[in-house]
mmCIF file of the C-alpha atoms, coordinates in Angstrom:
data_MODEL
# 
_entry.id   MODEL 
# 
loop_
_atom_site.group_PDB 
_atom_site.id 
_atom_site.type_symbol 
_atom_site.label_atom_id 
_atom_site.label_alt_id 
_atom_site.label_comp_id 
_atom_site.label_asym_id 
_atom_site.label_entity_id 
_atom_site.label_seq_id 
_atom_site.pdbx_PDB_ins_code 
_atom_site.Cartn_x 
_atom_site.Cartn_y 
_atom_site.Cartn_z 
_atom_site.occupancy 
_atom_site.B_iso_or_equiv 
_atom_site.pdbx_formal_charge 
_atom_site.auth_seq_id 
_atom_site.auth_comp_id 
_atom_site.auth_asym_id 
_atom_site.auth_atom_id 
_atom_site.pdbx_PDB_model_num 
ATOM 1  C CA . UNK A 1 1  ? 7.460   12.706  -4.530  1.00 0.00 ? 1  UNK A CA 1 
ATOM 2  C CA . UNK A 1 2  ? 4.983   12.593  -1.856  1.00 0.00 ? 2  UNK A CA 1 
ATOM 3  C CA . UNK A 1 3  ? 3.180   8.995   -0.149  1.00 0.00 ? 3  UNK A CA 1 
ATOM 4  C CA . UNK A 1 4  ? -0.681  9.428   0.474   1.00 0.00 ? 4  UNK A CA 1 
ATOM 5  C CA . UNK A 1 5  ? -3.757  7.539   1.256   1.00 0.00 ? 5  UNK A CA 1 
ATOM 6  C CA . UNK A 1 6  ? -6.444  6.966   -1.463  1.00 0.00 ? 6  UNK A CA 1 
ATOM 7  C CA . UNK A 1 7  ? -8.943  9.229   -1.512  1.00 0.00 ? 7  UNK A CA 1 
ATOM 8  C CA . UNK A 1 8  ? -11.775 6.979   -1.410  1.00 0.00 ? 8  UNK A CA 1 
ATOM 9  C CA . UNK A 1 9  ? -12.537 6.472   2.729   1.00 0.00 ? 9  UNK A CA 1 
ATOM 10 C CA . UNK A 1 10 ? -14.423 3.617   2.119   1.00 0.00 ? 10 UNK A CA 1 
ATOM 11 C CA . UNK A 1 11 ? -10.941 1.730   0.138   1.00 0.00 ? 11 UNK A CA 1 
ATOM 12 C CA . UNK A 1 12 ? -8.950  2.749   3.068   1.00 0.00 ? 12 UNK A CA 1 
ATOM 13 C CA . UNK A 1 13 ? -11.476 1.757   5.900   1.00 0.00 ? 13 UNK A CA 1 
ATOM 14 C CA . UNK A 1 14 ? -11.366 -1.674  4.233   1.00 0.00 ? 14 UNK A CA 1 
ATOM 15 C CA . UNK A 1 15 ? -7.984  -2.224  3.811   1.00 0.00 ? 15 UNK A CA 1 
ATOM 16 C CA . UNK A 1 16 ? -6.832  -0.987  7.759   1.00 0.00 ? 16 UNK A CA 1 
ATOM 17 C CA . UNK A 1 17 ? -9.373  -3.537  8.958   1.00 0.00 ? 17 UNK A CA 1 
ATOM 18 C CA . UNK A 1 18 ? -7.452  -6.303  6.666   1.00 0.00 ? 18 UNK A CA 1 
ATOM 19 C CA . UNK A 1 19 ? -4.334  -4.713  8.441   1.00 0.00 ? 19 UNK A CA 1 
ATOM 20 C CA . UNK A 1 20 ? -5.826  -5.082  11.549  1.00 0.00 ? 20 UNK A CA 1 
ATOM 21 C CA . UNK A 1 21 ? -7.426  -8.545  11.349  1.00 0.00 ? 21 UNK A CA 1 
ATOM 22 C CA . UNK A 1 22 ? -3.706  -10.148 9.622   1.00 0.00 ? 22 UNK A CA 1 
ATOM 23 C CA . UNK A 1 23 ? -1.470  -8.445  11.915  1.00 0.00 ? 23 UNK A CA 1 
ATOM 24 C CA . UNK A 1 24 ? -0.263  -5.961  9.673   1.00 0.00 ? 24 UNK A CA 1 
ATOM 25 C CA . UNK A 1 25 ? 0.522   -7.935  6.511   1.00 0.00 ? 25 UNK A CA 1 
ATOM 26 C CA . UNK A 1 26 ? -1.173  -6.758  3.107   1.00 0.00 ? 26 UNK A CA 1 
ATOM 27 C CA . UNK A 1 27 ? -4.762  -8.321  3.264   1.00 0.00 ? 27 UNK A CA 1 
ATOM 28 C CA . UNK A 1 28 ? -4.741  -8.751  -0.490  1.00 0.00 ? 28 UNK A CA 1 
ATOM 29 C CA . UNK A 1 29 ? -1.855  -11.171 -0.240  1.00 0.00 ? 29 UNK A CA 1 
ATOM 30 C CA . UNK A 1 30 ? -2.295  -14.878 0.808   1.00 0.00 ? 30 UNK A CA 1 
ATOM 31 C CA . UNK A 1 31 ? 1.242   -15.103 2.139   1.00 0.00 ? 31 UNK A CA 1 
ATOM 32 C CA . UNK A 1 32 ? 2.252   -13.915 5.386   1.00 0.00 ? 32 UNK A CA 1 
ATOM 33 C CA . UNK A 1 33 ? 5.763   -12.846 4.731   1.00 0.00 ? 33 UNK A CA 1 
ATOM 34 C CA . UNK A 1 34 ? 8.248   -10.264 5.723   1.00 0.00 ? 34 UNK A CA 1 
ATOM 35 C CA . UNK A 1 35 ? 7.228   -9.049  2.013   1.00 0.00 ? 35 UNK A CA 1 
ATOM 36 C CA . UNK A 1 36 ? 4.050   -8.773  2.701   1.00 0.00 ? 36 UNK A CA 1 
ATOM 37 C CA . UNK A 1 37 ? 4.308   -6.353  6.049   1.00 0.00 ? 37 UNK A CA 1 
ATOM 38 C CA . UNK A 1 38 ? 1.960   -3.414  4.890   1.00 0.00 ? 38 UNK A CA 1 
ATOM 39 C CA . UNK A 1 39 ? 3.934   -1.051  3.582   1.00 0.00 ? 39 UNK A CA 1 
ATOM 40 C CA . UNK A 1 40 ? 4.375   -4.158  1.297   1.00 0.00 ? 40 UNK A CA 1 
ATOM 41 C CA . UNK A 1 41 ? 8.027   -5.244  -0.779  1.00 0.00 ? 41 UNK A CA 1 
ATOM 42 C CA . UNK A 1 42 ? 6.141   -4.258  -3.951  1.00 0.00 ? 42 UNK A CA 1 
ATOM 43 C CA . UNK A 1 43 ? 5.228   -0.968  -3.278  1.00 0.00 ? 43 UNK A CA 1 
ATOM 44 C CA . UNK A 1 44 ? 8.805   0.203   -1.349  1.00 0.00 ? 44 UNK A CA 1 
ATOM 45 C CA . UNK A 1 45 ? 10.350  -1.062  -4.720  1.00 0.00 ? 45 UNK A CA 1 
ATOM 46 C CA . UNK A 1 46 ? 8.069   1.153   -6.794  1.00 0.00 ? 46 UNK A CA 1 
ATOM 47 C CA . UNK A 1 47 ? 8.625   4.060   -4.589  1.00 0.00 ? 47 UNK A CA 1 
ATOM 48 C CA . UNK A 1 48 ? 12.412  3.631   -5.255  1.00 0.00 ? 48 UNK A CA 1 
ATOM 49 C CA . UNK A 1 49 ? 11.591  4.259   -9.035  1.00 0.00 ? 49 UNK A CA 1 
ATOM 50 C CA . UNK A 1 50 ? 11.810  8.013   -9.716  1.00 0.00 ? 50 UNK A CA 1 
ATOM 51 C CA . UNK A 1 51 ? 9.361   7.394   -12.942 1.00 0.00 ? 51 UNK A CA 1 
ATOM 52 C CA . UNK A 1 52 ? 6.890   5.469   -11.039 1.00 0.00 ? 52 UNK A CA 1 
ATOM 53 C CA . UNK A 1 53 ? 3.350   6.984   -10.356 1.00 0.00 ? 53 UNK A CA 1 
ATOM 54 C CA . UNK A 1 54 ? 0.185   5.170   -8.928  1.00 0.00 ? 54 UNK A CA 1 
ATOM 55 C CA . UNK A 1 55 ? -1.156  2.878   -6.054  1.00 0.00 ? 55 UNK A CA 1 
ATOM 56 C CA . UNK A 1 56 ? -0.127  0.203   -4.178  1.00 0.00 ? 56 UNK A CA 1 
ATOM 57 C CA . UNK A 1 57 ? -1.216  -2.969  -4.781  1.00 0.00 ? 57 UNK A CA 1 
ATOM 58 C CA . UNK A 1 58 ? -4.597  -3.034  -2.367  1.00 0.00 ? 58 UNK A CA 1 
ATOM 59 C CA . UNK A 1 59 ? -5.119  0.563   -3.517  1.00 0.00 ? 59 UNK A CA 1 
ATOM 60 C CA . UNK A 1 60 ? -4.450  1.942   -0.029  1.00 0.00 ? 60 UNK A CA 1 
ATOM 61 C CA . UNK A 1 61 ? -1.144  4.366   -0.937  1.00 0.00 ? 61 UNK A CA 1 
ATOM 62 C CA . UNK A 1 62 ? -1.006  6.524   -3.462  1.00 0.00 ? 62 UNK A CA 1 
ATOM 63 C CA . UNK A 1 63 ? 3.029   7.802   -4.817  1.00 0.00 ? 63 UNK A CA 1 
ATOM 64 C CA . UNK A 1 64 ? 2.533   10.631  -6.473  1.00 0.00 ? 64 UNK A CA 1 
ATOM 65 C CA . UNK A 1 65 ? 5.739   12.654  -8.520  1.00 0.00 ? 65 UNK A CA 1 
ATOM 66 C CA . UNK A 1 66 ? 4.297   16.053  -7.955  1.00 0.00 ? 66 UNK A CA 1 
ATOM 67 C CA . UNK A 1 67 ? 3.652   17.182  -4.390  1.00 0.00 ? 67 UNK A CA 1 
# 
């Protein structure tokens, strides 16, 4: 398993200035919850899942199951 960014600098450019302009929380979520603290609830759960492959939800990390 390995945990990268997307690819795409301009995705990942966008989505640390969301981080940076809501403290940290996923900029793609309205609520401001523990949740929602970038690395996000959602995408820690999916990481726990050996089968899972594929992005978070704002398309910032990638899990991939081959390193």
């Amino acid at each position: 398993m390995k945990i990268k960014l997307n690819p795409d600098a301009q995705i990942v450019d966008t989505i640390k200035e969301g981080l940076k302009r809501t403290g940290g929380y996923c900029p793609c979520r309205l609520e401001r919850t523990p949740e929602n603290k970038c690395m996000c609830k959602e995408f820690r759960d999916q990481i726990a899942d050996p089968q899972y492959e594929g992005f978070c939800h704002c398309m910032l990390y990638y899990k991939s199951l081959t390193e």
